[in-house]
C-alpha positions as CSV (number, residue, x, y, z in Angstrom):
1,X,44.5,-51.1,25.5
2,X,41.4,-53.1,24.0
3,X,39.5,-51.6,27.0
4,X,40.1,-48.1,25.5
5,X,39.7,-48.7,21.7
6,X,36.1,-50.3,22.7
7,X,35.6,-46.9,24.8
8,X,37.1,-44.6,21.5
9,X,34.7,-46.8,19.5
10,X,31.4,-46.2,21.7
11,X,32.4,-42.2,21.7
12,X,32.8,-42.1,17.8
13,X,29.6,-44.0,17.8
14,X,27.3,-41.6,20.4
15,X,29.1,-38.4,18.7
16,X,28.0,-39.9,15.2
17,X,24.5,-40.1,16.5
18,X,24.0,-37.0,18.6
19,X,25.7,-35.7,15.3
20,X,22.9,-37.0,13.1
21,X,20.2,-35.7,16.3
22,X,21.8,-32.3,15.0
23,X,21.2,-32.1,11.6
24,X,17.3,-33.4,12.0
25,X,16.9,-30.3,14.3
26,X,19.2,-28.1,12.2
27,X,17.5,-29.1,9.0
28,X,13.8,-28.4,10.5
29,X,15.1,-24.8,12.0
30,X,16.3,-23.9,8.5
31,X,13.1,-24.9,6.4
32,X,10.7,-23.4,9.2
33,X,10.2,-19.9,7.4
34,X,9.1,-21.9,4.6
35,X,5.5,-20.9,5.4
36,X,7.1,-17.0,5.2
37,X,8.6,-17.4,1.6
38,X,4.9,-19.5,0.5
39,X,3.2,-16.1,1.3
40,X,5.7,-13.6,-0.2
41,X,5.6,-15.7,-3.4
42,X,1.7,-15.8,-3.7
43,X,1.7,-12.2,-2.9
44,X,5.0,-11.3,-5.2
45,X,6.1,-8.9,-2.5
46,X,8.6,-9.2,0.6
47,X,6.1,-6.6,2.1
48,X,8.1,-5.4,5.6
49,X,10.0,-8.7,5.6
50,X,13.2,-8.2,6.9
51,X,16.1,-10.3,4.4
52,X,18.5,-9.7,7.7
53,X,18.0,-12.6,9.9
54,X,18.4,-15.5,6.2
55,X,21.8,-13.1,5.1
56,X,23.1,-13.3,8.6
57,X,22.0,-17.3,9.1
58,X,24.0,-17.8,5.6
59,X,27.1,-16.3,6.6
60,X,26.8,-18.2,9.6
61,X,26.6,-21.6,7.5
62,X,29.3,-20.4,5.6
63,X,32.2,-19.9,7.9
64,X,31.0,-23.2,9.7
65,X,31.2,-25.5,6.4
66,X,34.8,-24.1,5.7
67,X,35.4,-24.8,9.5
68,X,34.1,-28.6,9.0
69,X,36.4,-29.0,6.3
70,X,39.2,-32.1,6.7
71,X,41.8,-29.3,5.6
72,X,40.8,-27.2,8.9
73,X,38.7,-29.9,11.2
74,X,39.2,-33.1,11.0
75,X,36.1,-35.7,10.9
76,X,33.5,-33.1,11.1
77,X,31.4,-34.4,8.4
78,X,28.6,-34.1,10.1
79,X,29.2,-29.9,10.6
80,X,29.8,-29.6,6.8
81,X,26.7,-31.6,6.0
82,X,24.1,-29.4,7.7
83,X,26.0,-26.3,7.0
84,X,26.0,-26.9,3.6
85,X,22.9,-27.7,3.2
86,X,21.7,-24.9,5.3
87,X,23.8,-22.0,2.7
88,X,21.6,-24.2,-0.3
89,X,18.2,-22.9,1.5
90,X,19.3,-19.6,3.1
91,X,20.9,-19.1,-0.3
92,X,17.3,-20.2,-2.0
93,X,15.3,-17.3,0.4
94,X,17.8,-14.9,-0.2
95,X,16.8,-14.9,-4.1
96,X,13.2,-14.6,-3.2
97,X,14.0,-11.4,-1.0
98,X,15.6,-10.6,-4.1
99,X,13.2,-11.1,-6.4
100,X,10.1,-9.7,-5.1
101,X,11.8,-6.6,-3.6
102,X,11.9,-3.2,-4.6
103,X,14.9,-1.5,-6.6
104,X,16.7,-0.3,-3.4
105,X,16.3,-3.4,-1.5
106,X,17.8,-4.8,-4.1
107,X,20.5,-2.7,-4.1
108,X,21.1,-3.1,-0.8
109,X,20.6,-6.9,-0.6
110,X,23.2,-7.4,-3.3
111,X,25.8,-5.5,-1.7
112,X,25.2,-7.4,1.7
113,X,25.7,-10.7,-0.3
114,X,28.8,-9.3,-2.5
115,X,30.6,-8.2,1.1
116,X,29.8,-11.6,2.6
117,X,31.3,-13.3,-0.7
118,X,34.4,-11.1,-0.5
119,X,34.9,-11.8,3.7
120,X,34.6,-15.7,2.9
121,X,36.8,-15.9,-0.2
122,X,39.6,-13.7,1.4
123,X,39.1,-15.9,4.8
124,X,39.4,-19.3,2.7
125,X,42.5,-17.7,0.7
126,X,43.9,-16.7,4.3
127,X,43.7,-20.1,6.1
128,X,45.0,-22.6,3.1
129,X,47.8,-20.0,1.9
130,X,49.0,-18.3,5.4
131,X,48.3,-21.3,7.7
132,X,49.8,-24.5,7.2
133,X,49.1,-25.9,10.8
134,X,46.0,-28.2,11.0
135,X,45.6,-26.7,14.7
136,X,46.2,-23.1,13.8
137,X,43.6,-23.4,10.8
138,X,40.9,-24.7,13.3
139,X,41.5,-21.9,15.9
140,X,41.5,-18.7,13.2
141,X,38.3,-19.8,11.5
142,X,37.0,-21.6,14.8
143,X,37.3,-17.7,16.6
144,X,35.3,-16.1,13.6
145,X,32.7,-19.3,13.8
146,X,32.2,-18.5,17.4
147,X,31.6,-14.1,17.2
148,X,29.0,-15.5,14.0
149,X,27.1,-17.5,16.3
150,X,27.0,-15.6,19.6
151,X,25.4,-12.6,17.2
152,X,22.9,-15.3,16.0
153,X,21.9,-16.5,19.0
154,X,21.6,-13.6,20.8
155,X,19.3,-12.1,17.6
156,X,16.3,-13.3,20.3
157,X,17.4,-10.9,23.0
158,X,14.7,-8.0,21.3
159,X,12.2,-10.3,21.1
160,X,12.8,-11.4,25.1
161,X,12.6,-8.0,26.1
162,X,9.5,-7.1,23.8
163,X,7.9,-10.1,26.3
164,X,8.7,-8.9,29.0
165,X,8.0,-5.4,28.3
166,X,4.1,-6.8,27.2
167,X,4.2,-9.3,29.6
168,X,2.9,-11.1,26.3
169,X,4.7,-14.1,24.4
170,X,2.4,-14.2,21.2
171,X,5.3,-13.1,19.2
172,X,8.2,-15.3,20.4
173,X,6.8,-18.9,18.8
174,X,6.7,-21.7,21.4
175,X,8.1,-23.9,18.4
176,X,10.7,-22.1,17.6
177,X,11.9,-21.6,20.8
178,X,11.9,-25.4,21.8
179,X,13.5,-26.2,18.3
180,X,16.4,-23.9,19.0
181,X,16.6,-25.2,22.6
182,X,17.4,-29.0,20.9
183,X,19.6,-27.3,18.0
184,X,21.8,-25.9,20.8
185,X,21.5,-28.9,23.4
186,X,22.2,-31.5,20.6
187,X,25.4,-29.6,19.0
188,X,26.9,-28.5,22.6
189,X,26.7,-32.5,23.3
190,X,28.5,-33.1,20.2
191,X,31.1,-30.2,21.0
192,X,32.1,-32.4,24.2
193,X,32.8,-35.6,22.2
194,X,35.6,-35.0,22.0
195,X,35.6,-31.6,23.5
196,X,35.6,-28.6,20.7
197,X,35.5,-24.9,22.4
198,X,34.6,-23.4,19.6
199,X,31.7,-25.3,19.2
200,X,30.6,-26.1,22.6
201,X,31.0,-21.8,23.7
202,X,28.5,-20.6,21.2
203,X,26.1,-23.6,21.3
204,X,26.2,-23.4,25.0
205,X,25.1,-19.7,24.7
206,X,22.3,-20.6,22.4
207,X,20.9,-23.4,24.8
208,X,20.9,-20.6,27.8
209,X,19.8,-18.3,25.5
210,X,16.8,-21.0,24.7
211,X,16.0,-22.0,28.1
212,X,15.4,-18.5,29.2
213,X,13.1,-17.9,26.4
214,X,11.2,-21.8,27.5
215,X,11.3,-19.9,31.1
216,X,9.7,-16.3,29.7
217,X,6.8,-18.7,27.7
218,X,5.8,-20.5,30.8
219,X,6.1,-16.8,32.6
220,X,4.1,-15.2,30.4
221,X,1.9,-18.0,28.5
222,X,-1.5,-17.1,31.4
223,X,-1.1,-13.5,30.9
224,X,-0.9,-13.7,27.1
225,X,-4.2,-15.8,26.7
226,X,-6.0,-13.4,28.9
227,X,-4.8,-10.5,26.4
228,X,-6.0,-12.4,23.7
229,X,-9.3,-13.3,25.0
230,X,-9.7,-9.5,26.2
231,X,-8.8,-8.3,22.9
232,X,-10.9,-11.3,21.4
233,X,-13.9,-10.4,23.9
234,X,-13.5,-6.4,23.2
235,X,-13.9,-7.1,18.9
236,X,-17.2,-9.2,19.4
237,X,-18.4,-6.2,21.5
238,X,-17.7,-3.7,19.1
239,X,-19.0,-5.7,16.9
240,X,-22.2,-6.2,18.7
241,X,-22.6,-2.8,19.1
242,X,-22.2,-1.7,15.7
243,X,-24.3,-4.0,14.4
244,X,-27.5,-2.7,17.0
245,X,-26.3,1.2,15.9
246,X,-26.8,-0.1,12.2
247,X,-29.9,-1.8,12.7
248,X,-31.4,1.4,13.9
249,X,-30.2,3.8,12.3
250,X,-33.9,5.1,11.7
251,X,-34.6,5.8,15.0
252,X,-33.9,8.5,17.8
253,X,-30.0,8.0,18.3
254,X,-30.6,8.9,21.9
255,X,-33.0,5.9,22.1
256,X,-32.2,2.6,21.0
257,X,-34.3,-0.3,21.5
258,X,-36.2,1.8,24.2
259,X,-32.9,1.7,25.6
260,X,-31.6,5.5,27.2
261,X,-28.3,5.2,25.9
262,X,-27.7,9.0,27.0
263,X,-29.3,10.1,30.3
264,X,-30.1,13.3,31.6
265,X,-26.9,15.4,32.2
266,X,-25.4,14.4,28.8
């Protein structure tokens, strides 16, 4: 008996911590488009931002802070902290879009926010006034957690098959893509102490997900430096060029620098 009490104790302990692993990562994936919302706000324009991917991270925070709650998951803290926190800062960029947006992006932004309003309040209403089982509460809201963060997680899929297509990964960050490979590794490790399947399915889908996109960067990462250098190598020769056309523009354009730049035939 004292033998599993110690071994209850060490698994509250490691959960706690791989818990705590979580949020760092979580936190650092939220506040990474930072850099994004610095530039609209000096320009005073979303320009063509899209506000899809911060509405669609919020209403992913929000279902998963009312499915942290002790009233439908017991000690899950830890899930309501870093939720929480992240609606706070999706909430924060999702007034930016708003404010430097035109009049029908507005429009449209504040309908998308009303509608997720509406599907959380009547959801919350739902699960304490319908559902009086603990269990029950967990598996209704744990369902909706789990279609939320598939959607979110696979988000990436366009981007994958843009790399692919190009043979190119300089638009699918290497950061990024190692960040979310931790965020899903760290919460699916979590999900299994004890084991939660509505944490553990999505997470694990993000982490596969994640490595595939670690695989596609080490695929690609030869290929996309040699497009960049050829595109790099092709400006400063254009440039070059231009500035020898420029320089003599006085002089027989058939001839520059004693150079035949058209022979006979053309």
């Amino acid at each position: 008996s004292s033998a599993w009490k110690r071994n209850m104790v060490t698994a509250d302990i490691v959960r706690t911590v791989v818990g705590i692993i979580g949020n760092i990562i979580s936190g650092c994936l939220f506040l990474s488009p930072v850099p994004t919302f610095l530039e609209i706000w000096k320009k005073g324009s979303v320009e063509e931002y899209s506000a899809v991917p911060y509405m669609a991270t919020l209403m992913n925070c929000m279902v998963w802070t009312l499915y942290g709650l002790p009233m439908v998951h017991p000690d899950s803290l830890l899930v309501v902290s870093i939720n929480g926190g992240g609606c706070v800062i999706e909430m924060i960029y999702v007034t930016l879009f708003f404010l430097y947006s035109t009049r029908s992006k507005r429009l449209t932004l504040f309908l998308c926010l009303f509608l997720q309003l509406l599907f959380l309040t009547l959801l919350s209403i739902l699960t304490f006034t319908s559902i009086h089982d603990v269990e029950k509460r967990s598996a209704v809201v744990g369902t909706i957690c789990v279609i939320f963060n598939v959607a979110m997680y696979a988000s990436p899929l366009s981007v994958m098959k843009l790399v692919m297509k190009t043979k190119s990964v300089e638009y699918m960050p290497f950061s990024l893509s190692l960040a979310s490979f931790g965020n899903g590794l760290s919460w699916t490790a979590y999900s299994l102490i004890p084991f939660d399947p509505f944490m553990a399915i999505p997470n694990g889908i993000g982490t596969t997900f994640s490595v595939a996109q670690l695989i596609l960067y080490a695929t690609y990462y030869k290929s996309t430096k040699r497009q960049i250098e050829g595109r790099n190598a092709k400006g400063v020769g254009e440039a070059n060029l231009s500035e020898v056309v420029v320089g003599n523009n006085d002089q027989d354009p058939s001839n520059i620098n004693g150079i035949d730049v058209f022979p006979d035939g053309f």
